[in-house]
MMTF fields as JSON, N, C-alpha, C and O atoms, coordinates in Angstrom:
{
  "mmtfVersion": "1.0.0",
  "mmtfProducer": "UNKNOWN",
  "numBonds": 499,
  "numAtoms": 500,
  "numGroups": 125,
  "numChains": 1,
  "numModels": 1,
  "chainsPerModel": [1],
  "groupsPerChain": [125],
  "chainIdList": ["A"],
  "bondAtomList": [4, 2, 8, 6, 12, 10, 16, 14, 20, 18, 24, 22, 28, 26, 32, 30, 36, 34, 40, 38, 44, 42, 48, 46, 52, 50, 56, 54, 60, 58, 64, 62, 68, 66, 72, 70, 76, 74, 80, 78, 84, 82, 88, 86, 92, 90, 96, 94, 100, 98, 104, 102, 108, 106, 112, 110, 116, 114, 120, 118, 124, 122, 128, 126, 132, 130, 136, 134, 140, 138, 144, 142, 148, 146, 152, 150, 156, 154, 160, 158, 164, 162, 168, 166, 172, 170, 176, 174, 180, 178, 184, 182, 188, 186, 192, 190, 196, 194, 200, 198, 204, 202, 208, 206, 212, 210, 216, 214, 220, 218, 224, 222, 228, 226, 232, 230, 236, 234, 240, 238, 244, 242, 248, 246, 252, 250, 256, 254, 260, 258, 264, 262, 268, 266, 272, 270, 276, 274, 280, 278, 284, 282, 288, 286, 292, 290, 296, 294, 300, 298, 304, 302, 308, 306, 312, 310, 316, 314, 320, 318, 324, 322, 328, 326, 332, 330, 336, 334, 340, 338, 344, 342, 348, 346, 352, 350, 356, 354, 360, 358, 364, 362, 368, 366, 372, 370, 376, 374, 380, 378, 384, 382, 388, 386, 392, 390, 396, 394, 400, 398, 404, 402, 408, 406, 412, 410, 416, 414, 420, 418, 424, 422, 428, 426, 432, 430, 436, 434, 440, 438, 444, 442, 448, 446, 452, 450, 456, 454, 460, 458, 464, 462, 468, 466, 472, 470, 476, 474, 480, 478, 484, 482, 488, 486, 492, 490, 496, 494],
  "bondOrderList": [1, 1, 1, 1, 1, 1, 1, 1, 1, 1, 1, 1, 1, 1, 1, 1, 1, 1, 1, 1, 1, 1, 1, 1, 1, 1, 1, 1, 1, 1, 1, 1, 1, 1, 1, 1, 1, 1, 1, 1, 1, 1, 1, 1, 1, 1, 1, 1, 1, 1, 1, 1, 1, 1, 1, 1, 1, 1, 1, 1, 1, 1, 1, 1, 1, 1, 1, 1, 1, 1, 1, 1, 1, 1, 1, 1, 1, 1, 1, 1, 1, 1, 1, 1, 1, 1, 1, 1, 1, 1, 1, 1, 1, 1, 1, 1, 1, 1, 1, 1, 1, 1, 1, 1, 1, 1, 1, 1, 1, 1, 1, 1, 1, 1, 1, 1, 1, 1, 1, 1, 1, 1, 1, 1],
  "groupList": [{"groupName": "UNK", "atomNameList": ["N", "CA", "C", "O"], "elementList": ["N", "C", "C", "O"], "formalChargeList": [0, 0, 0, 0], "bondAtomList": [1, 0, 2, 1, 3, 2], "bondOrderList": [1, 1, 2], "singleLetterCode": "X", "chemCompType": "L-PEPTIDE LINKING"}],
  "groupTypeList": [0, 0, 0, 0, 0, 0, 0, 0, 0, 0, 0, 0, 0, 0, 0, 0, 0, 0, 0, 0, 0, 0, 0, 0, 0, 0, 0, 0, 0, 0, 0, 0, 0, 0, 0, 0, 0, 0, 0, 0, 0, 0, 0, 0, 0, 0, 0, 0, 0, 0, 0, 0, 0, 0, 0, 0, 0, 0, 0, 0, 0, 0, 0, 0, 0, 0, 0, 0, 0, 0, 0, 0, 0, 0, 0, 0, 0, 0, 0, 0, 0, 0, 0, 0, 0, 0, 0, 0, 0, 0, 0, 0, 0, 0, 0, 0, 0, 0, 0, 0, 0, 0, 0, 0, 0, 0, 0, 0, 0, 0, 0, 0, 0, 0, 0, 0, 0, 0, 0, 0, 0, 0, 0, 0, 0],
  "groupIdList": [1, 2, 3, 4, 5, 6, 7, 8, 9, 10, 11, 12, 13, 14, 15, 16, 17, 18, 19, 20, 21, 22, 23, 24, 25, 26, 27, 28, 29, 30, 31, 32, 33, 34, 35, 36, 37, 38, 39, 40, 41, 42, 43, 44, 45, 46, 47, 48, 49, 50, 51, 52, 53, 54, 55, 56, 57, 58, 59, 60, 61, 62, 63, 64, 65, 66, 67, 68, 69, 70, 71, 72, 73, 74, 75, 76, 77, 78, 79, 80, 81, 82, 83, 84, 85, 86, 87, 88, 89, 90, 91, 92, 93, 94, 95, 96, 97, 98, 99, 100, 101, 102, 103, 104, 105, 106, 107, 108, 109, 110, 111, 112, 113, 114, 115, 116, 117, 118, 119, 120, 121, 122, 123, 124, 125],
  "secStructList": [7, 2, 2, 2, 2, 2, 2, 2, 2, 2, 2, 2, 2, 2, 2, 2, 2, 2, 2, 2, 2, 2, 2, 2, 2, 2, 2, 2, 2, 2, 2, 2, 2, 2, 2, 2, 2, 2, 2, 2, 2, 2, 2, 2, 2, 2, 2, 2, 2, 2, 2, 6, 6, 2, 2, 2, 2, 2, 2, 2, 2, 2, 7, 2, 2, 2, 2, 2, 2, 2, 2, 2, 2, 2, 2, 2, 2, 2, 2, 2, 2, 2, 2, 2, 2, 2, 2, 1, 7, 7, 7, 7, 7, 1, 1, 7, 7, 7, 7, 6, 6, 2, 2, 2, 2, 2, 2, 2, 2, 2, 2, 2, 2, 1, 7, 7, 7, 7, 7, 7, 7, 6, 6, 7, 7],
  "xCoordList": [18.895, 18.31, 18.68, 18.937, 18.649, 19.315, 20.472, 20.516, 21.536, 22.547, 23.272, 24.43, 21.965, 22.596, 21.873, 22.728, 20.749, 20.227, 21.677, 22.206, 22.016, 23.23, 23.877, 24.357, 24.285, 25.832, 25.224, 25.805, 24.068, 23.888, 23.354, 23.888, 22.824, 23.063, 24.102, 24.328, 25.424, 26.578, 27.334, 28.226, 26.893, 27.493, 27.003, 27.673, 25.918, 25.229, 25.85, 25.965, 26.443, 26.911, 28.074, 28.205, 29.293, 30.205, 30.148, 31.171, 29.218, 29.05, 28.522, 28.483, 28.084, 27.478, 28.748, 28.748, 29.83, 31.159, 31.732, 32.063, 32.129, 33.081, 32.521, 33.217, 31.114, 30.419, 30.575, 30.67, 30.604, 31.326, 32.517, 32.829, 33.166, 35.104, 34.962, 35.246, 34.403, 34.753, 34.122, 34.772, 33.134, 32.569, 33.406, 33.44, 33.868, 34.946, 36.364, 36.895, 36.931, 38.1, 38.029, 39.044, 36.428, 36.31, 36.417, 37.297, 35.648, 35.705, 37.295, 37.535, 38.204, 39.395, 39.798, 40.011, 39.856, 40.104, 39.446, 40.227, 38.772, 38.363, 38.672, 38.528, 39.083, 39.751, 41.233, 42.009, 41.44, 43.163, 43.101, 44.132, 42.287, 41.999, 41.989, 42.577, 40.859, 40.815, 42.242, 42.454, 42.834, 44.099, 44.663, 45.413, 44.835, 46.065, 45.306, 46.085, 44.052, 43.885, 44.275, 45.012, 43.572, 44.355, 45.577, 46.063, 46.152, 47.9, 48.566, 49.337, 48.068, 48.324, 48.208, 49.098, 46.36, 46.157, 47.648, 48.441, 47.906, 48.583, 50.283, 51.146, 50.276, 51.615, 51.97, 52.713, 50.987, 50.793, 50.784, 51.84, 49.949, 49.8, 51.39, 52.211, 51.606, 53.364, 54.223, 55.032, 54.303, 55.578, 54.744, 55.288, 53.177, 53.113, 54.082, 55.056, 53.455, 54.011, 55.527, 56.068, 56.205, 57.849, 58.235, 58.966, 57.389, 58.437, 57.526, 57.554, 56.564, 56.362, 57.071, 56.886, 57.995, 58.959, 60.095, 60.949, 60.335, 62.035, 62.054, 63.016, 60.601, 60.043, 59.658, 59.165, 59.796, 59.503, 61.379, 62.074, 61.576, 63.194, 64.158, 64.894, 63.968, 64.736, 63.901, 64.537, 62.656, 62.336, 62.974, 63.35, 63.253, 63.906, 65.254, 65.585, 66.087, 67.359, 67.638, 68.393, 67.234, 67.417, 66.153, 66.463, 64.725, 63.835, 62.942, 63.213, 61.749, 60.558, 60.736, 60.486, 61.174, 61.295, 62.298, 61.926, 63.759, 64.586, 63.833, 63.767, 63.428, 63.482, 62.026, 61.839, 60.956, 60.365, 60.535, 59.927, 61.801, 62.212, 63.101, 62.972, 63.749, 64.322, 63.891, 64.381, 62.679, 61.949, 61.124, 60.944, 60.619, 59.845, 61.237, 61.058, 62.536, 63.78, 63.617, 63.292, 63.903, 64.274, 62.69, 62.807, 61.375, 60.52, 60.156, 59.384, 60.88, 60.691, 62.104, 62.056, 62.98, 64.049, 63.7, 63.777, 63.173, 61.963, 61.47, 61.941, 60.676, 59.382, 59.624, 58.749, 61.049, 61.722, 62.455, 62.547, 62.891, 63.5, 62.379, 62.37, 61.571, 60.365, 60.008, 60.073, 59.638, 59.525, 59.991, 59.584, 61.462, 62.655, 62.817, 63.481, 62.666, 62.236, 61.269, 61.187, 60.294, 58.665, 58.743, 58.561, 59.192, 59.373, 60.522, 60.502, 61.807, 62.774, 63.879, 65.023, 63.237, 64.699, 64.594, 65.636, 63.993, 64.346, 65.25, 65.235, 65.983, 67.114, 66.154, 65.909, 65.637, 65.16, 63.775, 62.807, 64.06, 63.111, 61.773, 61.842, 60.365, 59.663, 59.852, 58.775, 60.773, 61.093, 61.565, 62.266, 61.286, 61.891, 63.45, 64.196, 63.629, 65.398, 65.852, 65.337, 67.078, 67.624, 69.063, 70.24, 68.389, 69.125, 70.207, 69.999, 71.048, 72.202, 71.678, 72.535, 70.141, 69.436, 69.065, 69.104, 68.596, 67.396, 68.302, 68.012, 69.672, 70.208, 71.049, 71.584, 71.145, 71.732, 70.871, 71.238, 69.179, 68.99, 68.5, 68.348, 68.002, 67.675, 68.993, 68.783, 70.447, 71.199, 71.117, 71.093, 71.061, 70.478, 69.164, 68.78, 68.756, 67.365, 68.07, 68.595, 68.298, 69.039, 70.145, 70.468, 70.641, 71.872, 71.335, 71.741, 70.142, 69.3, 68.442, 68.377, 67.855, 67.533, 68.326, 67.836, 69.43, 70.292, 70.505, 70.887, 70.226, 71.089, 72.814, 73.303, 73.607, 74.423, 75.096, 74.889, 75.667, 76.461, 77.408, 78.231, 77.06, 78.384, 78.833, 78.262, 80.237, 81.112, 80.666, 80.06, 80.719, 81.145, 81.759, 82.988, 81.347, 82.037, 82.76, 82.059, 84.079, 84.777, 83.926, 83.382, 83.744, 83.26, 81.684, 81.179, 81.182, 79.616, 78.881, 77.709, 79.115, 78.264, 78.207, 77.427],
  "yCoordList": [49.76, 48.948, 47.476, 46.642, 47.345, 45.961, 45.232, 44.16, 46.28, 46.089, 46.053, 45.72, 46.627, 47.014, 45.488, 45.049, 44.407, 43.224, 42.346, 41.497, 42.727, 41.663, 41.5, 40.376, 42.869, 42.884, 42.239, 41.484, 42.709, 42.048, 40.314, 39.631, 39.629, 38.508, 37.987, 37.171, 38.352, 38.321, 38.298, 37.532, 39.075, 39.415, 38.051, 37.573, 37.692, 36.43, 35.33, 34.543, 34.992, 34.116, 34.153, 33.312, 35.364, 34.882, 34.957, 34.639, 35.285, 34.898, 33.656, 33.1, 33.231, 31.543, 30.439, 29.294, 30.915, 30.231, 30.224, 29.121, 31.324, 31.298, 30.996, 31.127, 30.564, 29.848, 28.407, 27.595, 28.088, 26.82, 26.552, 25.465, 27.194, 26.98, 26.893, 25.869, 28.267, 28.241, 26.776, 26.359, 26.276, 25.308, 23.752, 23.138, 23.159, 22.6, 22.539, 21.595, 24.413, 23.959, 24.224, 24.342, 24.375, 23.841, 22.866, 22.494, 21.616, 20.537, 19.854, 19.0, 20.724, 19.696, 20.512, 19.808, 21.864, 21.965, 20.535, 20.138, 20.21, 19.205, 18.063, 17.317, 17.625, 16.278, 16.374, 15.486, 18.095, 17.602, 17.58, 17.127, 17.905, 17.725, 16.743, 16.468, 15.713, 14.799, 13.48, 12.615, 13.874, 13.233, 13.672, 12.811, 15.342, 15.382, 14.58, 14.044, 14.496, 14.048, 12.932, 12.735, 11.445, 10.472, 10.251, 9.589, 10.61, 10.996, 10.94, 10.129, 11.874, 12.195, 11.079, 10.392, 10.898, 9.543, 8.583, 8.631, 7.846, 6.692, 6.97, 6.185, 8.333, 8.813, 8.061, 7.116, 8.965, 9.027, 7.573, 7.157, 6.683, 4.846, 4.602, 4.035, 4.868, 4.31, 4.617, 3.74, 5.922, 6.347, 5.421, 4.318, 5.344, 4.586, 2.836, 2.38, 2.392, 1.366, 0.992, -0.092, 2.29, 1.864, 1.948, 1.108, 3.513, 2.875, 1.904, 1.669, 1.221, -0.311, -1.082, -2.205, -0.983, -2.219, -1.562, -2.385, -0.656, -0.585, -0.556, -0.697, -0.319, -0.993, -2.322, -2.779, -2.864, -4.396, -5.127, -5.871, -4.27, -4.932, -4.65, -5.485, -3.718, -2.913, -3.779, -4.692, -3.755, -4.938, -6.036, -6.415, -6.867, -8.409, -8.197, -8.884, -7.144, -7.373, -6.551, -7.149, -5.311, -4.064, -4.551, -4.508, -4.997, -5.335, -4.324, -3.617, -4.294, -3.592, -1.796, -0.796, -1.853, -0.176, 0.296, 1.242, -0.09, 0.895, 1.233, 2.363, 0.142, -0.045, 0.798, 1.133, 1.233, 2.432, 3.084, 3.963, 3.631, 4.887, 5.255, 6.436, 4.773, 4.916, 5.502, 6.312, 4.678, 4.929, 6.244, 7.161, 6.035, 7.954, 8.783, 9.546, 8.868, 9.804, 9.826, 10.831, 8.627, 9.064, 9.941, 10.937, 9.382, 10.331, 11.289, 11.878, 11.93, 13.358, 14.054, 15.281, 13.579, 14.136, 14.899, 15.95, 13.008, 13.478, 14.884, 15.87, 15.025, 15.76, 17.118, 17.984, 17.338, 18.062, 18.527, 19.742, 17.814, 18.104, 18.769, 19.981, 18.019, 18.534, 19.846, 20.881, 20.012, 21.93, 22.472, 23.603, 22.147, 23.479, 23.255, 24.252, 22.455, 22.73, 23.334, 23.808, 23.524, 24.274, 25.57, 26.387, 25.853, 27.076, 27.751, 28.982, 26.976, 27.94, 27.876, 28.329, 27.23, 26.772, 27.943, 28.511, 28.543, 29.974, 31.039, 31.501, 31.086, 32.477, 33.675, 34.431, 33.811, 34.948, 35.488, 34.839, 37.015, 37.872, 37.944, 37.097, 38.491, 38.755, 40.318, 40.763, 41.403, 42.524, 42.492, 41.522, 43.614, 43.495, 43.704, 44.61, 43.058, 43.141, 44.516, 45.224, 44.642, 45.404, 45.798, 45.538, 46.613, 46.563, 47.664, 48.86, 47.295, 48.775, 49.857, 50.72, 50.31, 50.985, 51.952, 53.173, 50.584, 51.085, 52.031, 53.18, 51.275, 52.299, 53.422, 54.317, 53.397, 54.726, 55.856, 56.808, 55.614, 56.451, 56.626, 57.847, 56.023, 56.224, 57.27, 57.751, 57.193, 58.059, 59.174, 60.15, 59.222, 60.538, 61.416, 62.496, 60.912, 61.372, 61.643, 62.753, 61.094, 61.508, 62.667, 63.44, 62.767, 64.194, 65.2, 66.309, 65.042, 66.066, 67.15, 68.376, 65.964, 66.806, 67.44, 68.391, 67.101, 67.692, 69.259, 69.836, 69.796, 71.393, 71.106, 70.285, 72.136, 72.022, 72.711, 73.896, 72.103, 72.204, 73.44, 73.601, 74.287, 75.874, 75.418, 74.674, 75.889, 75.874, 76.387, 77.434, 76.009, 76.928, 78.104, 78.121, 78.798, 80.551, 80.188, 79.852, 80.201, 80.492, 81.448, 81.012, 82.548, 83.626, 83.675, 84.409, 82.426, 82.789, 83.592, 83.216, 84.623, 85.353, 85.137, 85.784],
  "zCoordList": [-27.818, -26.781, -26.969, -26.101, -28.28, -28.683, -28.017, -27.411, -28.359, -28.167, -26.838, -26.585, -25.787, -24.552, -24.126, -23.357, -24.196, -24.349, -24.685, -23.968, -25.695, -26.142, -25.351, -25.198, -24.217, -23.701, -22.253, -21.473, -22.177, -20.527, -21.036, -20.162, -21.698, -21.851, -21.854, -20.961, -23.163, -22.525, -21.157, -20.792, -20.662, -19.011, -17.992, -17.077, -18.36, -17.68, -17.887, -16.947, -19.283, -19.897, -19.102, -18.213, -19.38, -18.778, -17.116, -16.51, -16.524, -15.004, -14.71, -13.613, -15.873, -15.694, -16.182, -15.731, -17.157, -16.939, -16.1, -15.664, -15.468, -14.409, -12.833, -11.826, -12.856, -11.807, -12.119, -11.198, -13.205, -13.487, -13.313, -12.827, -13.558, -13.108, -11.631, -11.009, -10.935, -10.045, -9.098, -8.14, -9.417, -8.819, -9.236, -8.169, -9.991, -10.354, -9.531, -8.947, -9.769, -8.638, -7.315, -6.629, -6.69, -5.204, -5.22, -4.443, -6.082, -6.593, -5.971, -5.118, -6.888, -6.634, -5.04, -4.053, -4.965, -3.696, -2.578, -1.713, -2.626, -1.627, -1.796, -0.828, -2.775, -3.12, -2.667, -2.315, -2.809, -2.44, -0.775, -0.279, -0.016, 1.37, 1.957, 3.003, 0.906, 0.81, 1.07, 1.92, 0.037, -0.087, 0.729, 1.189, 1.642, 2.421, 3.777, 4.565, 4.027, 5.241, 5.545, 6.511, 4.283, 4.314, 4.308, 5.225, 3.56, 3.496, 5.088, 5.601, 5.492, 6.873, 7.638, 8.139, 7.704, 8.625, 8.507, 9.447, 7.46, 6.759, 7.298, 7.691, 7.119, 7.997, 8.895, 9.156, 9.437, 11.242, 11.359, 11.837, 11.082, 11.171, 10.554, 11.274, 9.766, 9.319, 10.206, 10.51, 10.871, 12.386, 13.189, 13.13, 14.245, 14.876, 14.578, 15.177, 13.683, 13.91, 13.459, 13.678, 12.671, 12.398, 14.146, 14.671, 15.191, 17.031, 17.626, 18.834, 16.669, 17.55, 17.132, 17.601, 16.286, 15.612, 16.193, 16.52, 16.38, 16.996, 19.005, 19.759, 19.323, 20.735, 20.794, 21.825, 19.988, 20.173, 20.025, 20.717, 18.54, 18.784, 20.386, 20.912, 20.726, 21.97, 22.782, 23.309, 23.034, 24.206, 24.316, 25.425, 23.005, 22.903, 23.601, 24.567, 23.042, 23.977, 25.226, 25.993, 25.67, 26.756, 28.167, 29.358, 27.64, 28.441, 27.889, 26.919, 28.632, 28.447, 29.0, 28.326, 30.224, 30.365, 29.599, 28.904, 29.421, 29.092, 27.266, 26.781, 26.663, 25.049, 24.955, 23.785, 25.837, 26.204, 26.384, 25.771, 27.68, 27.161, 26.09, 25.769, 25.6, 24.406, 23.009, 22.222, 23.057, 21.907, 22.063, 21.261, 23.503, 23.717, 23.437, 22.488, 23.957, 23.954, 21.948, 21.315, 21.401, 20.058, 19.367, 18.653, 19.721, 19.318, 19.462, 18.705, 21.051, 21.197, 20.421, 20.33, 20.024, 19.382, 17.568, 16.932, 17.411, 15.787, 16.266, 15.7, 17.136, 16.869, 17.563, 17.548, 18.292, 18.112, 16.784, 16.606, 16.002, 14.898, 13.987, 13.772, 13.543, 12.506, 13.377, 12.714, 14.745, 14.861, 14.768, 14.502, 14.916, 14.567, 13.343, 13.062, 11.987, 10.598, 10.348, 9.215, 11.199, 10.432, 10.501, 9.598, 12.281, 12.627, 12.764, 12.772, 12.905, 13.311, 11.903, 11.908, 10.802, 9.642, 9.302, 9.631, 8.88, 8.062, 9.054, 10.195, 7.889, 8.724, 8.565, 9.505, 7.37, 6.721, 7.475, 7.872, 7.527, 8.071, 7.545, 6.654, 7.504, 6.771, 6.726, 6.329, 6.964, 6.652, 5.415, 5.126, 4.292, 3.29, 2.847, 3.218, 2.313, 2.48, 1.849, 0.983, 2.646, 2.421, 1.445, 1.697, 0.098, -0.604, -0.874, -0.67, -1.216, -1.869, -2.354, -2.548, -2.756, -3.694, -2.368, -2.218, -1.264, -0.131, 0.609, 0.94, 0.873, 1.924, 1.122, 1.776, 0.035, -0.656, -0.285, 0.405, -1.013, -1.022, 0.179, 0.217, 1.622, 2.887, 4.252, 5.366, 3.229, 3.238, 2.845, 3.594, 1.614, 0.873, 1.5, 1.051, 2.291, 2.746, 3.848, 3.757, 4.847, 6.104, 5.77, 6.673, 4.653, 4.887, 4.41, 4.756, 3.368, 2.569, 4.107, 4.197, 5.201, 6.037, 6.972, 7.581, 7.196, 7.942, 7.829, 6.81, 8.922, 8.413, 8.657, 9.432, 7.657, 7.892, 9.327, 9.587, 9.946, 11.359, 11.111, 10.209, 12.18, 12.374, 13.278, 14.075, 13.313, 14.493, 15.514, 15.284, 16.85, 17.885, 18.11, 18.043, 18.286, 19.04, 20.278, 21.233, 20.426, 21.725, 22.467, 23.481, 22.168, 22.482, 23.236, 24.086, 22.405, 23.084, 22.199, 22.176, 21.402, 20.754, 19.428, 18.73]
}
């Protein structure tokens, strides 16, 4: 009876460590959130104002509309570019590839069921 006391105290113990770990790296889970949100914000404020500096330069010499559209043409090009990196860069399938192993033996399986083929009878019978 002792001993079965020992093991479930034990058992508490280590469910009371690993409620500690686990509470810790939520801990950093949210700090790194933290950081990506700001991160982000600070981004996002750094592109705003790098096409208010190349819309302000293009205003000084082109005028006010063209050095507007310009700057919308080059930011929809960006933001074209970054989607066809997120979504379309990968060549690769999520099917599992296909290896020399896969189609050997997926051959082997295909001739194993095969019956073997008789000739034709001229004859019919």
């Amino acid at each position: 009876m002792e001993s079965l006391a020992r093991l479930f105290v034990a058992f508490l113990e280590l469910i009371e460590a690993e409620a500690r770990n686990l509470k810790r790296q939520v801990l950093r889970l949210g700090l790194g959130f933290v950081f990506l949100f700001v991160g982000g914000f600070f981004l996002t404020a750094g592109g705003a104002f790098f096409l208010y500096a190349i819309y302000r330069v293009l205003a000084i010499r082109l005028g006010d509309v063209p050095a507007l559209c310009a700057t919308g043409v080059a930011s929809v090009f960006f933001a074209l570019a970054l989607f066809a990196l997120a979504f379309g860069g990968s060549k690769t399938s999520t099917a599992p590839a296909q290896t020399q192993e896969n189609r050997e033996s997926r051959e082997n399986k295909e001739n194993t069921e095969k019956t073997p083929h008789e000739p034709d009878d001229a004859t019919g019978s």
